[in-house]
C-alpha positions as CSV (number, residue, x, y, z in Angstrom):
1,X,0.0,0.0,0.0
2,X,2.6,2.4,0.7
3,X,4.4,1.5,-1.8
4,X,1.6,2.0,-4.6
5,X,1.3,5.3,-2.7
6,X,4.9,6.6,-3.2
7,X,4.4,5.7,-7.0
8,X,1.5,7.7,-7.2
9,X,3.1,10.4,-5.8
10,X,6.1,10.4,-7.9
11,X,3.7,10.1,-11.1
12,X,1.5,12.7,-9.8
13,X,5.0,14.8,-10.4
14,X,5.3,14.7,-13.8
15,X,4.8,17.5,-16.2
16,X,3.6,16.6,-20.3
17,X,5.0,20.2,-20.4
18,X,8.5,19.6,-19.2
19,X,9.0,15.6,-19.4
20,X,12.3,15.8,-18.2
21,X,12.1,18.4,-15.7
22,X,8.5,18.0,-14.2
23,X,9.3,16.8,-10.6
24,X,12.8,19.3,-10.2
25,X,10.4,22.2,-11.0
26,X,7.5,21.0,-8.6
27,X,9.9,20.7,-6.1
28,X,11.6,24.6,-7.1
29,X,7.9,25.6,-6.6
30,X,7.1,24.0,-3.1
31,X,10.3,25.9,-1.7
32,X,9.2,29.1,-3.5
33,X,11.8,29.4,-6.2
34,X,10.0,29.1,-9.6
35,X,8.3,32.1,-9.2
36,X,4.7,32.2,-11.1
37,X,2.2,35.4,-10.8
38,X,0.7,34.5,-7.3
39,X,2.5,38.1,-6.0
40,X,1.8,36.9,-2.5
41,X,2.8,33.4,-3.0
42,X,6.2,35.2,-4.3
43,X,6.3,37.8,-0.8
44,X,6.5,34.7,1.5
45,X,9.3,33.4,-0.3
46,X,11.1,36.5,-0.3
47,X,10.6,36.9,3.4
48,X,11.6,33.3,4.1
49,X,15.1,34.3,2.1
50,X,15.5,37.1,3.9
51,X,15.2,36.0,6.9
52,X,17.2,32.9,6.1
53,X,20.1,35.7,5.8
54,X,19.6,37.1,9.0
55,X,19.3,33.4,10.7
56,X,22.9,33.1,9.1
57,X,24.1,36.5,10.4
58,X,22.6,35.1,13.8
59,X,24.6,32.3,13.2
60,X,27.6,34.3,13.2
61,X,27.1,36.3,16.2
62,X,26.7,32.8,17.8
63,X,30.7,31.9,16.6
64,X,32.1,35.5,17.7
65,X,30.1,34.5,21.5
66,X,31.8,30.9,21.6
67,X,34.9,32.0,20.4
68,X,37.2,30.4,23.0
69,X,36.2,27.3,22.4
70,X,37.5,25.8,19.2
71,X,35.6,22.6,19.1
72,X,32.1,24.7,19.1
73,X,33.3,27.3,16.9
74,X,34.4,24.7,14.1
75,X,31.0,22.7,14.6
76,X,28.8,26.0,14.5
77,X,31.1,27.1,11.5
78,X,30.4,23.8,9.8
79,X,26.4,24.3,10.0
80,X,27.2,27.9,8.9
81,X,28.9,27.4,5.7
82,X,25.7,24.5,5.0
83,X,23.6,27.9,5.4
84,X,25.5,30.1,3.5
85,X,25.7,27.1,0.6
86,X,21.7,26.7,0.7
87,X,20.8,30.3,1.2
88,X,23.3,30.9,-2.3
89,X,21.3,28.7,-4.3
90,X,18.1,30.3,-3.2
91,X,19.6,33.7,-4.0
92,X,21.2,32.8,-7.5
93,X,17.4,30.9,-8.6
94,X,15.5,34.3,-7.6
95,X,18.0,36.2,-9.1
96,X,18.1,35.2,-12.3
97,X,14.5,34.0,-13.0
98,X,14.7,34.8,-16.7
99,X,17.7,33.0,-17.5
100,X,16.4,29.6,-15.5
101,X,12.7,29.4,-17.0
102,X,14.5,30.2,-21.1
103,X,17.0,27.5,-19.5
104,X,14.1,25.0,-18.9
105,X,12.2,26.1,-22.1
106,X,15.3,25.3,-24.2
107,X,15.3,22.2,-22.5
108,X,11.6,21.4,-22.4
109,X,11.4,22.4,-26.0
110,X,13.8,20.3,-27.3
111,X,12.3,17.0,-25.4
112,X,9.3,17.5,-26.7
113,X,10.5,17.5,-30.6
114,X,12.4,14.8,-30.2
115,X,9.2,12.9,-28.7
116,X,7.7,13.8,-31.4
117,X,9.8,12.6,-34.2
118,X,9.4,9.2,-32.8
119,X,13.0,8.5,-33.5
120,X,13.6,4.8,-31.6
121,X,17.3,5.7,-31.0
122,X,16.3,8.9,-29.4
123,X,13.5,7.6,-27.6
124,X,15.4,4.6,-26.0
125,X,18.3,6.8,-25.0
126,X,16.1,9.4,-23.8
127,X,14.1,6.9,-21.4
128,X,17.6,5.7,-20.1
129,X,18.8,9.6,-18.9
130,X,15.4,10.5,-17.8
131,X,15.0,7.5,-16.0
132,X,18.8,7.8,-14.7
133,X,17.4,11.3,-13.5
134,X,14.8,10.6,-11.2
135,X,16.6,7.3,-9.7
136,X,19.1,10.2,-8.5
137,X,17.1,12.6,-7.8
138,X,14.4,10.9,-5.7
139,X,17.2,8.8,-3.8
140,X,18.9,11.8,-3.1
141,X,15.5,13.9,-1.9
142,X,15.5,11.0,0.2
143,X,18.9,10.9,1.8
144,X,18.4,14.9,2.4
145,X,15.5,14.2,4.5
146,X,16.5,11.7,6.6
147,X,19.5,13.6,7.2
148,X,17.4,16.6,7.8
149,X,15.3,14.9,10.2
150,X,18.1,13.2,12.2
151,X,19.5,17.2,12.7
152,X,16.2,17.7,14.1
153,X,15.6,14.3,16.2
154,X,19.3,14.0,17.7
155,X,19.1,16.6,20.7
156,X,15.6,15.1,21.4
157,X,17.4,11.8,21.7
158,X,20.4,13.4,23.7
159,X,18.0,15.0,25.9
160,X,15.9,11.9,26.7
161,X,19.0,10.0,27.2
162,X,20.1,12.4,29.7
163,X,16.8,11.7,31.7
164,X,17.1,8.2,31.6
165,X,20.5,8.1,33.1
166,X,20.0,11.1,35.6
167,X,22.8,12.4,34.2
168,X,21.4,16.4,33.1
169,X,23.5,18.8,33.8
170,X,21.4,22.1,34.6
171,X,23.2,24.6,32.8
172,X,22.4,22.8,29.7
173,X,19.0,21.6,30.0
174,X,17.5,21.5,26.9
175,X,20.4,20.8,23.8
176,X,19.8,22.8,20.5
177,X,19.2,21.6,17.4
178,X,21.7,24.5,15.6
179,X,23.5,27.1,17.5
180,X,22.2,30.6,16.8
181,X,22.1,33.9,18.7
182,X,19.1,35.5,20.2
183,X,17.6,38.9,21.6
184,X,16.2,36.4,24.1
185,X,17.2,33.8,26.6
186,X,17.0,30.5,24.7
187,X,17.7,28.2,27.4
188,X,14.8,28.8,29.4
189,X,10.9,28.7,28.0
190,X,9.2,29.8,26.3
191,X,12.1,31.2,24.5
192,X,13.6,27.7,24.1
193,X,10.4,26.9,22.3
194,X,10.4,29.8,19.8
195,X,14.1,29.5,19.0
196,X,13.5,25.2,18.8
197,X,10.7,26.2,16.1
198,X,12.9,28.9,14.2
199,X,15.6,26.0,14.0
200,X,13.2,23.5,12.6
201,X,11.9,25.9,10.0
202,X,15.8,26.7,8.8
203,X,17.0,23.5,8.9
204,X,13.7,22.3,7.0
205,X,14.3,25.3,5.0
206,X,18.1,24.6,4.3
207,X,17.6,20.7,3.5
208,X,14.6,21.5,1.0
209,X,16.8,23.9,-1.2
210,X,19.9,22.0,-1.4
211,X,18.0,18.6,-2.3
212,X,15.5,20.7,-4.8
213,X,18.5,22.9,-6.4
214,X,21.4,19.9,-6.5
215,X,18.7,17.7,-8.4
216,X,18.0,20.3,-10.7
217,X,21.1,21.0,-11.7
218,X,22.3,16.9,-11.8
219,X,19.4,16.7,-14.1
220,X,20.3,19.2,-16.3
221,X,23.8,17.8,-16.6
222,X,22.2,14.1,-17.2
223,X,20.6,15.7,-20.3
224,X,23.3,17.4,-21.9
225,X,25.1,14.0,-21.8
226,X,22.3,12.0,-22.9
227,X,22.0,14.8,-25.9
228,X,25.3,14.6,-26.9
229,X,24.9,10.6,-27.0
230,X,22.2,11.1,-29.4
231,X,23.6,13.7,-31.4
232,X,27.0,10.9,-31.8
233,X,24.4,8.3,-33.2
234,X,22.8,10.9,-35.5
235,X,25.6,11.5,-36.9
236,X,27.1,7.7,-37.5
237,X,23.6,7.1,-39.3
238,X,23.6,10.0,-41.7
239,X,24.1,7.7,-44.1
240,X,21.5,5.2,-43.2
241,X,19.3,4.5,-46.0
242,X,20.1,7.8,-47.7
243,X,23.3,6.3,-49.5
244,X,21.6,7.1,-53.1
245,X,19.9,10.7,-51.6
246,X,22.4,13.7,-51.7
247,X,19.3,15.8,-50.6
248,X,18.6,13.4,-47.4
249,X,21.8,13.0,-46.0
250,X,22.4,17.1,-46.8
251,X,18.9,17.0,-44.1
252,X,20.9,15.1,-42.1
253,X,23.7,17.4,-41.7
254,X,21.8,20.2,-41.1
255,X,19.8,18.5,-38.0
256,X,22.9,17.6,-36.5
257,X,24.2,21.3,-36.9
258,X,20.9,22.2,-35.5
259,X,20.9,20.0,-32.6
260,X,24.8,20.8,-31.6
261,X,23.6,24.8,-31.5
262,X,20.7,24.4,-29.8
263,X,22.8,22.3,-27.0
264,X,25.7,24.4,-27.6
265,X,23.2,27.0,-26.5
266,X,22.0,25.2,-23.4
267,X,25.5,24.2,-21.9
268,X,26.4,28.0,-22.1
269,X,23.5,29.7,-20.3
270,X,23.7,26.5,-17.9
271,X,27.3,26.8,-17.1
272,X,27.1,30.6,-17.1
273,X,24.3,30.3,-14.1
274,X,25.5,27.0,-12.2
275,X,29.4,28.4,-12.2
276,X,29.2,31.4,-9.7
277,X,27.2,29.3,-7.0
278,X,29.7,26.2,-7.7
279,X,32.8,28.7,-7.5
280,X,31.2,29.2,-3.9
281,X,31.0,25.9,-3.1
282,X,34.5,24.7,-4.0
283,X,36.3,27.0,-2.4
284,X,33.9,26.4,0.8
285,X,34.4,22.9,0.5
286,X,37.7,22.8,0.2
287,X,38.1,24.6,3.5
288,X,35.9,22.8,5.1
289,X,36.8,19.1,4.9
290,X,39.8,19.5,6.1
291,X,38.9,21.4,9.0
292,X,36.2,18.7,9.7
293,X,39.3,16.2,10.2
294,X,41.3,18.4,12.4
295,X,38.2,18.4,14.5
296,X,37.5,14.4,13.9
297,X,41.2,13.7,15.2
298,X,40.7,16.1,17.9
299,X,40.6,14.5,21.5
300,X,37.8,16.8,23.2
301,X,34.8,15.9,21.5
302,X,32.2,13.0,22.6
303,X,31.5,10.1,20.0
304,X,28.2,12.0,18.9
305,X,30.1,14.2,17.9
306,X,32.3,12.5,16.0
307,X,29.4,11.0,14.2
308,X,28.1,14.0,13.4
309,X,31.1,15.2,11.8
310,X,31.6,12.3,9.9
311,X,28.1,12.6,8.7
312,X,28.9,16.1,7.4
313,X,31.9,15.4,5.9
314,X,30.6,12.5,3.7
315,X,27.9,15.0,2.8
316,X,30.0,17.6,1.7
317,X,32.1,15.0,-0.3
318,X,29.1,13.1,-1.9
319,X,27.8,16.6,-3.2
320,X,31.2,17.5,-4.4
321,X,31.3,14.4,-6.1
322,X,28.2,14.5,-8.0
323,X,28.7,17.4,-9.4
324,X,32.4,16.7,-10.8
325,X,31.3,13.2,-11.9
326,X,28.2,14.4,-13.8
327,X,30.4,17.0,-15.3
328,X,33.6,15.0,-16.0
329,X,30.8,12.9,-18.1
330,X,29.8,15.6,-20.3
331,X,33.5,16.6,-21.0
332,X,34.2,13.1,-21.6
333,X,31.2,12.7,-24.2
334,X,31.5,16.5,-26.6
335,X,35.3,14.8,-26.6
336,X,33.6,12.1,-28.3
337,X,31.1,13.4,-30.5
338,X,32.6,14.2,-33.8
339,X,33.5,10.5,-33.9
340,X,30.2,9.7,-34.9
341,X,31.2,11.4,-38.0
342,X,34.1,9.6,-39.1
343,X,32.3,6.5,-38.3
344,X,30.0,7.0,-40.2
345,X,29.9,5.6,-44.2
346,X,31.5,8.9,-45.3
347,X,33.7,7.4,-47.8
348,X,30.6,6.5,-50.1
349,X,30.0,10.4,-50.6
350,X,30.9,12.7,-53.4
351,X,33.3,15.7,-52.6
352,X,30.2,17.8,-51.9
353,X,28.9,16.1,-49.0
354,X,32.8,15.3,-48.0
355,X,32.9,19.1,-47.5
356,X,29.7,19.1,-45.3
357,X,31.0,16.5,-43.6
358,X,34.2,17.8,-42.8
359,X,32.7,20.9,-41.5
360,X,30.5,19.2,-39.2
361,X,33.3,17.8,-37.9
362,X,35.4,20.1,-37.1
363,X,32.1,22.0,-35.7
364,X,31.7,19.0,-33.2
365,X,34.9,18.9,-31.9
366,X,34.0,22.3,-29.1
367,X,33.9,20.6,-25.6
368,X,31.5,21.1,-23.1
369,X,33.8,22.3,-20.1
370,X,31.6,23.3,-16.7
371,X,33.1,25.9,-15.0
372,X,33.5,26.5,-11.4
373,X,34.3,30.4,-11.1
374,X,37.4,31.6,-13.6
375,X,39.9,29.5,-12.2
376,X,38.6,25.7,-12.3
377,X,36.8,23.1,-13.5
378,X,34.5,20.5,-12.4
379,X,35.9,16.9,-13.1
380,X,37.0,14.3,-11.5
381,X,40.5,15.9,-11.6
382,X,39.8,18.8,-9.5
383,X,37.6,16.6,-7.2
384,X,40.9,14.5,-6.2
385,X,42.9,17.8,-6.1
386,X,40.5,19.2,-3.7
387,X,41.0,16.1,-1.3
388,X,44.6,16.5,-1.4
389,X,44.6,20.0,-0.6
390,X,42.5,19.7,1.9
391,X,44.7,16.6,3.3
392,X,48.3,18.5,3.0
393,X,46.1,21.6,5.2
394,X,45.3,19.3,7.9
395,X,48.8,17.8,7.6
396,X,50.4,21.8,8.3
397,X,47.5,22.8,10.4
398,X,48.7,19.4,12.6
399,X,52.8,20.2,12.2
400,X,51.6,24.0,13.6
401,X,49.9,22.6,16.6
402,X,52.7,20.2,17.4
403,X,55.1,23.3,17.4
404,X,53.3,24.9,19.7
């Protein structure tokens, strides 16, 4: 029964409209970021950015008050960056509205011819992407919430297990779920209450627009490699069944021009919107992992603890990940695209078509590079560089503490 349910549902996500993107752009609407012409609808969700911002600023009063201790102020400033990650997203899809929905249109638009020229190549490799797409994106929509909700649960649970063994201490009575500043005393209630319900709301908040945003952009990336897959096999069959018809295979050749410019077009305005936020997120990342380790190796902090930061630190890799592996697989397939050419039974053609051929070639040899900010890449490359950068910090952070 629940299982029939949870089918439903995910059906009940789909959009004829957008067949590719239908359940991403539900889930940009439930968190207020595919904005529509419900002007109050839009209000809320500028308010709930807002004051995201200011619940980060909080957040950073909260690391300036616990500054002494450096095992609190690396586990607030971990939570923190989460924030400033999520609430960059938000801020980059409000932003630049226009670009995403001619983005999705471009997308959209070309789905929907290819469904229509009923193309069995096309159709097969288009059901393996888009079916590649929502296996990722609803497994990692659920990952997001139970990782969400175990934020939420675990001071319950630390709380409860406190009462059980007598062991609560009274100047910290009731844990918090994320450590924030307040014009009011939060240990005591009700104001423990009101800042307990402000947490639940951010984190809620935080969780929904990571999961919503990273999907959207893995399954943009999904379909500029499935694209460029079908674009390949267009281009070994030009010849297929047109060997005697100069003016089909010349049809040919000008689809496959057509299809490379139109996803020429896409990976531009894509990469030209996902690289500023990703830029962000490197450099953050980068940072961080390594000073989740020195904190890991650290001997002051309690075993929940420890699991907590191991929990955040193979989030912050998995996301990482993700994004460099989806992107090392675009690079890896425009590398591979003008093959399909010179596979192809070019050598039957006249010097005309040899011409045409040649040009669409040399056309098909641009790659499709995602950019993270003007001074990387993502790929799988950079994503190993990052670890060991962030390995030979902890290993000088370490040598600089044993000097002292």
């Amino acid at each position: 029964m629940l299982l029939r349910k949870l089918i439903s549902f995910t059906k009940g996500l789909e959009d004829p409209e957008h067949p590719l993107l239908g359940p991403n752009l539900r889930g940009l609407y439930w968190c207020g970021f595919w904005r529509d012409a419900n002007k109050f609808r839009n209000t809320c969700s500028d308010i709930a950015i807002l004051s995201a911002q200011f619940f980060i600023i909080s957040e950073i009063i909260e690391i300036y008050c616990l500054r002494n201790d450096v095992n609190k102020v690396l586990s607030n400033i971990s939570v923190t960056i989460l924030s400033i990650i999520s609430a960059s997203k938000a801020i980059d899809f409000v932003i630049n509205q226009k670009k995403w929905k001619e983005l999705v249109n471009l997308i959209s638009a070309q789905e929907i011819s290819d469904l229509i020229e009923m193309d069995n190549d096309t159709l097969r490799e288009m059901a393996n992407y888009k079916k590649y797409a929502r296996t990722v994106t609803f497994t990692y929509w659920v990952l997001v919430f139970i990782t969400n909700l175990g934020m939420i649960v675990t001071p319950l649970f630390k709380y409860a297990s406190a009462i059980c063994n007598k062991d609560i201490d009274s100047s910290e009575l009731y844990p918090e779920i994320i450590n924030s500043w307040f014009p009011f005393d939060k240990t005591k209630r009700p104001g423990y209450i009101i800042a307990g319900a402000i947490h639940i709301f951010m984190s809620t908040y935080g969780a929904a627009t990571v999961g919503v945003c990273d999907m959207f952009a893995i399954t943009i990336l999904a379909f500029i490699k499935g694209q460029l897959i079908i674009l390949k096999k267009r281009c070994m069959k030009i010849f297929d069944g047109n060997r005697y018809s100069e003016e089909k295979i010349l049809k040919t050749i000008k689809n496959c021009h057509w299809r490379h410019d139109n996803l020429l077009r896409i990976y531009k305005l894509f990469n030209s919107l996902l690289s500023p936020v990703m830029y962000v997120y490197v450099l953050i990342c980068s940072v961080m992992i390594c000073c989740n380790v020195v904190q890991f190796t650290s001997s002051d902090i309690t075993i929940s603890q420890k699991l907590w930061i191991f929990q955040y630190t193979f989030y912050l890799v998995s996301q990482l990940f993700l994004f460099c592996w989806h992107s090392n697989e675009v690079i890896i397939e425009s590398k591979d695209v003008d093959r399909g050419v010179y596979t192809s039974d070019w050598w039957k053609s006249d010097l005309n078509i040899r011409k045409q051929i040649l040009l669409l070639g040399g056309k098909l040899k641009s790659e499709f590079i995602m950019n993270a900010g003007p001074f990387t890449i993502l790929s799988i490359p950079t994503f190993i560089d990052i670890l060991k950068a962030s390995y030979s910090f902890y290993t000088l952070f370490s040598q600089m503490q044993e000097v002292k």
